[in-house]
C-alpha positions in Angstrom: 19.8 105.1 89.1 18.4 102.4 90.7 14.6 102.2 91.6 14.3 101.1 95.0 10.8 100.5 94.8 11.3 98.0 92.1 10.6 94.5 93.5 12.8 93.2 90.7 16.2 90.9 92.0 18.7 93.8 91.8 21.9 92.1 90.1 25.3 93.4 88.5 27.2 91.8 85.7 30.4 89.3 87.4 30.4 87.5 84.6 34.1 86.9 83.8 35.6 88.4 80.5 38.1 86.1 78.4 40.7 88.7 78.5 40.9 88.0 82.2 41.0 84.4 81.9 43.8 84.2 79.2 46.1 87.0 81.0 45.5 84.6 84.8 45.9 81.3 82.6 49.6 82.5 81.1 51.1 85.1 83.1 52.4 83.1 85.6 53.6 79.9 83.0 56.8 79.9 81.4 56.9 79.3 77.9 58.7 76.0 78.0 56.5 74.9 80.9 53.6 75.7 78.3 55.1 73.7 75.7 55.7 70.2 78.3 51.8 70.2 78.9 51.5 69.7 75.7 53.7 66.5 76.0 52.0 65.6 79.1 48.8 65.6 76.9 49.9 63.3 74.5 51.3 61.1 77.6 47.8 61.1 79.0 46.3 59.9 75.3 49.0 57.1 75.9 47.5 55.9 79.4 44.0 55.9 78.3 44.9 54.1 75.3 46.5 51.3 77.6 45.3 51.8 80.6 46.4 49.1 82.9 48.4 47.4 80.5 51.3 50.7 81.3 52.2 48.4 84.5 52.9 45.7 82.7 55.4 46.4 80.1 59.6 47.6 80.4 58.7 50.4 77.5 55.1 50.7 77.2 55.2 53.8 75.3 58.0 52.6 72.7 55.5 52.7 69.7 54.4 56.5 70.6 55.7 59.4 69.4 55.4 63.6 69.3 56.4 65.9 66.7 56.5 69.7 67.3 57.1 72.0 64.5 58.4 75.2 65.6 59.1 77.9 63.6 58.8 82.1 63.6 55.1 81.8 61.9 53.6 78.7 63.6 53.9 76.4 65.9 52.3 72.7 65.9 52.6 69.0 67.9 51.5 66.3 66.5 50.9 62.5 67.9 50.1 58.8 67.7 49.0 58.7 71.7 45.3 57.9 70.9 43.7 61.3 70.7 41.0 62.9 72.5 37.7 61.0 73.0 34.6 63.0 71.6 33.4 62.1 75.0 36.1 63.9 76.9 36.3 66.8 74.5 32.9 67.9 75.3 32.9 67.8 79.1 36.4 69.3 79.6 38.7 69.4 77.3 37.9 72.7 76.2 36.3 74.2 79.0 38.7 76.6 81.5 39.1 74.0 83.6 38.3 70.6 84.1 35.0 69.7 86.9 35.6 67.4 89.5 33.2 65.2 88.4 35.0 64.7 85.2 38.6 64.0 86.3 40.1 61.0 85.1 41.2 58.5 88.2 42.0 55.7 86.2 45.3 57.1 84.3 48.7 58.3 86.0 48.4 61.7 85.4 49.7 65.2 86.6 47.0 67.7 85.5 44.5 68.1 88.5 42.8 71.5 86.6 42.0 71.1 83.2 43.7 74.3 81.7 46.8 72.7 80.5 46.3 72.5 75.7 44.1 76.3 76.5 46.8 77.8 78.6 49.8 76.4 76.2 47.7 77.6 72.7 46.8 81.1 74.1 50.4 81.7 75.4 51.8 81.1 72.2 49.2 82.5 69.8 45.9 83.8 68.9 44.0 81.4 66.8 44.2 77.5 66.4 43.0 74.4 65.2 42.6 71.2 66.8 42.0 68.2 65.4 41.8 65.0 67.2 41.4 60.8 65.6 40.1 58.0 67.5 39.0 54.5 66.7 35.2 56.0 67.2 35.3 59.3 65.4 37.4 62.3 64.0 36.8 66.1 64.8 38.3 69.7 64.0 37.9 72.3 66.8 38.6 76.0 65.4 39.6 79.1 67.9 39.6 82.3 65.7 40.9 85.5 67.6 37.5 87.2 67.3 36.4 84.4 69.9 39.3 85.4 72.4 37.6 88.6 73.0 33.6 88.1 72.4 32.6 87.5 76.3 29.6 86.8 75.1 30.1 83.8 73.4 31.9 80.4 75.4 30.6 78.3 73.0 33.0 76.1 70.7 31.8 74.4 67.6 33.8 71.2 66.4 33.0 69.3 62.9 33.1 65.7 62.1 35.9 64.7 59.4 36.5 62.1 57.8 40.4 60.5 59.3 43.2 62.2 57.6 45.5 59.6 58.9 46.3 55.5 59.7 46.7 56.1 63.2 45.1 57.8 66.1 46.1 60.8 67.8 46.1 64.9 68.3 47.3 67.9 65.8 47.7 71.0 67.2 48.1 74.1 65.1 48.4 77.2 66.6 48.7 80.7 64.3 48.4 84.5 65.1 51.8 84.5 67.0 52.3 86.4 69.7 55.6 88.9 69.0 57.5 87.9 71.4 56.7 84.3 71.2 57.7 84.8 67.3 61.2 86.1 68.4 61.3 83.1 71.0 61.4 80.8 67.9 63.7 82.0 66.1 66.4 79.3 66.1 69.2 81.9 64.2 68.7 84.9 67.1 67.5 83.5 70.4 68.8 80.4 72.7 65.5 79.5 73.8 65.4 76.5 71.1 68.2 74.5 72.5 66.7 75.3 76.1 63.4 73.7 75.3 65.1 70.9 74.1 67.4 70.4 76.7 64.4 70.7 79.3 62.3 68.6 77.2 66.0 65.9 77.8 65.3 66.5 80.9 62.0 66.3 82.2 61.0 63.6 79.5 64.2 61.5 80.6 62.4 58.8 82.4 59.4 58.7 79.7 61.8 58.4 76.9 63.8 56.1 78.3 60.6 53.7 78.6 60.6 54.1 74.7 58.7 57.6 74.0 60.0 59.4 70.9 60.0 63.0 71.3 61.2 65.0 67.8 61.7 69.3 67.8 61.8 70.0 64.0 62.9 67.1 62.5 65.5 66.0 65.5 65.3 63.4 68.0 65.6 64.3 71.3 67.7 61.9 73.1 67.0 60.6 76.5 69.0 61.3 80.0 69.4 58.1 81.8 68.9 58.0 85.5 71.7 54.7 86.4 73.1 54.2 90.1 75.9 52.3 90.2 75.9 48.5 92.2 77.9 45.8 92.6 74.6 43.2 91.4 72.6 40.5 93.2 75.1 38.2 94.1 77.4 40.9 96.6 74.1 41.6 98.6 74.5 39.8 101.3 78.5 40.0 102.2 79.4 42.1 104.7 80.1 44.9 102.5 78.5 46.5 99.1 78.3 49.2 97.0 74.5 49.5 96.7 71.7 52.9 96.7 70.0 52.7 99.8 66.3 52.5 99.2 63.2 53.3 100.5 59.5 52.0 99.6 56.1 52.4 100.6 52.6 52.4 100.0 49.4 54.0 101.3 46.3 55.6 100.4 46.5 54.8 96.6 50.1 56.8 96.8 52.9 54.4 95.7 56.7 56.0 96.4 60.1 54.8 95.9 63.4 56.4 96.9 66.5 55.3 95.7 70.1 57.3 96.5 73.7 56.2 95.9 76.6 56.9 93.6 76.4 57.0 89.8 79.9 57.6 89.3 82.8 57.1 91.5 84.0 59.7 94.5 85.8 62.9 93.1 89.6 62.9 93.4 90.8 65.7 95.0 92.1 67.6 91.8 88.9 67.2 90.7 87.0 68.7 93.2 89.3 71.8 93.2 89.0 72.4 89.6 84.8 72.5 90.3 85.3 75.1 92.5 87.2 77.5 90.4 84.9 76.8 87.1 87.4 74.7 84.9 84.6 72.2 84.6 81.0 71.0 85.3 80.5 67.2 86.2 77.3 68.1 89.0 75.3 68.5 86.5 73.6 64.6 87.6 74.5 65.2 91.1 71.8 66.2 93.5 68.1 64.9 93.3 65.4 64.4 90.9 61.5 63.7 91.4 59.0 61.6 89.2 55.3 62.0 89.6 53.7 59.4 86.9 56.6 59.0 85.0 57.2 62.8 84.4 60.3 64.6 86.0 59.0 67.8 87.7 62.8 68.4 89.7 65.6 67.5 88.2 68.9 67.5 90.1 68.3 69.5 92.8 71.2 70.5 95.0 69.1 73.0 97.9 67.4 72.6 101.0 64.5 72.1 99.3 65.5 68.2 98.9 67.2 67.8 102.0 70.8 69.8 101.4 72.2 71.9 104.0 69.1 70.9 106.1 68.9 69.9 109.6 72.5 67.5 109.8 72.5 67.4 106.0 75.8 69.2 105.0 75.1 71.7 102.0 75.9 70.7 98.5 79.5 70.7 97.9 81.7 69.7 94.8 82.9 67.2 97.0 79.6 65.3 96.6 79.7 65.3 92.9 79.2 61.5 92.7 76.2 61.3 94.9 72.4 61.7 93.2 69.3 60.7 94.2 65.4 59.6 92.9 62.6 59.9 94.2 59.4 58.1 92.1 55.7 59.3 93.3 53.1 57.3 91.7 49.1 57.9 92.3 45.7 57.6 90.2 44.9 60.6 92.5 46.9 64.3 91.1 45.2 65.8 94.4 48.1 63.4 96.3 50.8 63.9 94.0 53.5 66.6 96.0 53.4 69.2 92.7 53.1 73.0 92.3 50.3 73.7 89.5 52.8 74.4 86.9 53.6 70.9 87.3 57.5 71.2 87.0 58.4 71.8 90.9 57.5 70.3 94.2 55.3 71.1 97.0 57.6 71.6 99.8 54.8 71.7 102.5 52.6 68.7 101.5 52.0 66.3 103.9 53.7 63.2 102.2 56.6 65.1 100.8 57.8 66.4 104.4 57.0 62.1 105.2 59.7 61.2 102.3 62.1 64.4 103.4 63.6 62.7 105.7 64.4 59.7 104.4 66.0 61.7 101.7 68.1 63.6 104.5 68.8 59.7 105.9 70.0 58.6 102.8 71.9 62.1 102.0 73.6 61.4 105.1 74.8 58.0 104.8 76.3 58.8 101.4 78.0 62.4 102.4 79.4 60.7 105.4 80.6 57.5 102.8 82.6 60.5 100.7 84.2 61.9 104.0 85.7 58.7 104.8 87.0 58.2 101.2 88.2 61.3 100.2 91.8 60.6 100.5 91.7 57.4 99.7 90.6 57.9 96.2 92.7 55.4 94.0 91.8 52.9 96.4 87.7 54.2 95.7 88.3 53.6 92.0 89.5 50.5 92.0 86.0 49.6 94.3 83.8 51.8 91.5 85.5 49.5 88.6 83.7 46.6 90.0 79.9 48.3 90.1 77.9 48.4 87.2 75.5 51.1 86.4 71.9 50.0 86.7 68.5 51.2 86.5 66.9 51.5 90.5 64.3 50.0 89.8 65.6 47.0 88.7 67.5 47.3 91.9 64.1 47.8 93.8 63.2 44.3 92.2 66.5 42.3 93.3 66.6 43.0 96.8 66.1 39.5 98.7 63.0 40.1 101.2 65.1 39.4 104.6 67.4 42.4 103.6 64.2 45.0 103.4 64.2 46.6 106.8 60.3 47.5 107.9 59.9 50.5 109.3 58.2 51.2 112.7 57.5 47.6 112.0 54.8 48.8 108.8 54.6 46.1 106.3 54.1 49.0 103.4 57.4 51.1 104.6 60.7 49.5 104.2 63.8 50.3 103.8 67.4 48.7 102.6 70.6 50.8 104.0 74.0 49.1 102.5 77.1 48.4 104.4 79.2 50.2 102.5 82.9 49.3 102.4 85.4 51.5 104.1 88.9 52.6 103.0 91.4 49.6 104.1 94.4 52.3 105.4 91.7 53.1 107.9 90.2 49.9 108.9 93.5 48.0 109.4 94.5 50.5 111.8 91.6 51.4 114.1 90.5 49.0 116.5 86.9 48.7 116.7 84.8 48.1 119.8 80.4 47.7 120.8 79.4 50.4 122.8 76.1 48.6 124.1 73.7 49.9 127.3 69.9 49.9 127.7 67.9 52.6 128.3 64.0 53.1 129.0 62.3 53.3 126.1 60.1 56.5 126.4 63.3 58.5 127.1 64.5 56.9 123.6 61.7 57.8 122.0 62.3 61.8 123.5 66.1 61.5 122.8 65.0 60.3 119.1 62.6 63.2 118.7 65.2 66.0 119.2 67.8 64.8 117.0 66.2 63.4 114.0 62.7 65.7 114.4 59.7 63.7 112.4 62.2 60.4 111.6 61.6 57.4 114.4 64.5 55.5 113.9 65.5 52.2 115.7 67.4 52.3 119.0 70.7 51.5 117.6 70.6 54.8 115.4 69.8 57.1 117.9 72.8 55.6 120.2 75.1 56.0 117.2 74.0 59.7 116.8 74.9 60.6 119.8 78.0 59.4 119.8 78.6 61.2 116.1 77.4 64.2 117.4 79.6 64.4 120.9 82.2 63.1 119.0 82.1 66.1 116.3 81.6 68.1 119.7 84.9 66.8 121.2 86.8 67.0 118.2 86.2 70.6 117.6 
């Protein structure tokens, strides 16, 4: 009973228990996901041990590597990204999250909270060891399972040791298997294995393919290029190309590219009919993928979430097999970066991914409407594809003559280049073309623009070409 004559603070306990933080810190975490921020750790070791120098190299990380060890007893990852500084280590590294005093703004990250190596080695097991090798010093951090449920202790003692190895970097051991983590591992009885690795393929793709070297028990993982086909440099400025269109632009310490095109060439027919009924699976690069500082966090996505079936953006079809998309987000700043907190899926309502939505939808359009025109025409399409080559975007982002970048809304950090793509002879030799030209004021433009392409402001020319396209569609009908 309490003694309401007591001039004593009256206070309860709301301290939180550990039990609580490790069920809030896993529950909602897949064990894959848990696994990959444990590769974005060593990515992070990478970045501090370069810093700036990241920018200025094709494959900065091609003399880095992870190992993980995975088996029905243990599980470990081992690296050569630089390990954790002693610094860093006692400010945040092992505390349930990460202050925001202490966060890092001067590496491309993803992890804004600080939870990531606990969250992955209490999902997978009860006890661990840690042991970490810079050029300043070498520590061990132990977690025994007696600490995972003393609420009264928070407190984690690391030792000095002497370096075990020639070069720097992180070991991770974790022991104490949870059961159905053991089963999980079990290459002879469960499929998860050759999902992690695929997703690891995946989500490392762009990362490995800038020389990273990720191994799963012994075996390379092998990298998923991201290539749009072009016809190179030279074909640029004839009246005709096969080209991605592009997108760039720059603000507020947020850098973002967006490149969409083909990657192979148009479906035949036969092609797209054997899709439908399940004889095969060639989509599987169709659709669009995102990069936040150099990690994949959507790969190939097909739904309105990037753009498909949305507003005049017809829903993914087999039909559109040959069309895929990128979208690279790059910022010192996590708090800016469009990501969910598991860090492998976007965050359909932020501010600068509904911005970049619809030049995705632009670009979706240009290229579904490119397919329409050529889908009976497709031995004539091949012949066109046979003279691209596939190519890195970037490097396409890099060839572009200036006077071919369009600025947009006249902004000197948003441009974009929209190809002329070539159309099907049969069709071009027999339809006469003429200019529909006439002038109206520009604040009804500006009203007419808002209705049909919502946020978008595009120029005048577009908005009298969608409304021919749309009462044209209309008439048709």
């Amino acid at each position: 009973m309490i003694d309401i004559h007591d001039d004593r603070p009256h206070e309860f306990n709301a301290s939180p228990t550990k039990k609580f933080f490790v069920a809030m810190l896993t529950r909602d975490i897949e064990l894959e996901d848990a696994i990959l921020d444990l590769l974005d750790n060593c990515i992070d070791g990478i970045q501090r041990t370069l810093k700036n120098s990241v920018e200025d190299s094709e494959k900065p990380y091609k003399n880095y590597w992870a190992k993980l060890t995975i088996d029905p007893e243990s599980f470990s990852i081992e690296d050569n990204c630089g390990g954790i500084p002693k610094d860093i280590a006692e400010d945040y590294a092992f505390r349930m999250g990460r202050p925001d005093s202490d966060i890092d703004r001067d590496i491309y990250t993803i992890g804004s909270y600080g939870i990531g190596m606990k969250r992955a080695i209490f999902k997978i097991g009860q006890s661990s060891e840690v042991i970490s090798q810079t050029d300043n010093d070498c520590f061990k951090v132990t977690i025994h399972p007696n600490w995972l449920t003393d609420d009264n202790d928070w407190k984690l003692p690391f030792e000095i040791i002497e370096p075990s190895g020639t070069e720097n970097g992180t070991l991770i051991k974790v022991g104490n298997l949870h059961n159905h983590i053991k089963r999980a591992f079990s290459r002879e009885t469960s499929p998860w294995y050759n999902s992690l690795v695929n997703k690891i393929s995946h989500h490392y793709s762009y990362i490995l393919h800038k020389g990273f070297k990720i191994f799963v028990n012994g075996i390379k993982v092998t990298s998923q290029p991201f290539n749009l086909l072009w016809e190179g440099k030279d074909k640029m400025k004839e009246d005709t190309t096969i080209a991605p269109y592009l997108y760039k632009y720059e603000e507020d310490g947020v850098d973002v590219k967006l490149a969409i095109g083909f990657y192979r060439n148009i479906a035949s027919q036969t092609e797209v009919n054997e899709e439908i009924q399940g004889n095969r699976n060639t989509s599987e690069k169709a659709g669009w993928t995102i990069i936040c500082n150099d990690r994949v966090v959507l790969y190939c996505d097909k739904t309105r979430l990037t753009g498909w079936g949305d507003a005049r953006v017809p829903s993914y079809h087999p039909q559109f097999i040959a069309i895929a998309g990128i979208v690279y987000f790059r910022s010192k700043d996590t708090n800016k970066l469009p990501i969910t907190t598991t860090k492998r899926g976007i965050d359909a309502a932020s501010d600068i991914y509904l911005k970049i939505k619809n030049y995705m939808r632009e670009g979706l359009q240009k290229f579904t409407s490119h397919t329409n025109k050529w889908k009976e025409y497709s031995a004539e399409e091949k012949k066109i594809s046979a003279k691209t080559i596939p190519i890195d975007p970037i490097e396409i982002f890099e060839n572009i003559p200036d006077e071919l970048w369009k600025s947009v809304r006249g902004k000197s950090n948003e441009k974009k280049y929209i190809p002329n793509l070539p159309i099907p002879k049969a069709k071009s030799s027999k339809i006469k073309t003429k200019n529909i030209k006439f002038t109206r004021p520009d604040t009804e433009i500006q009203i007419v623009a808002h209705y049909l392409f919502e946020d978008y402001e595009p120029e005048a020319s577009e908005v009298g070409n969608e409304c021919f396209e749309k009462v044209l569609k209309e008439a048709n009908q």
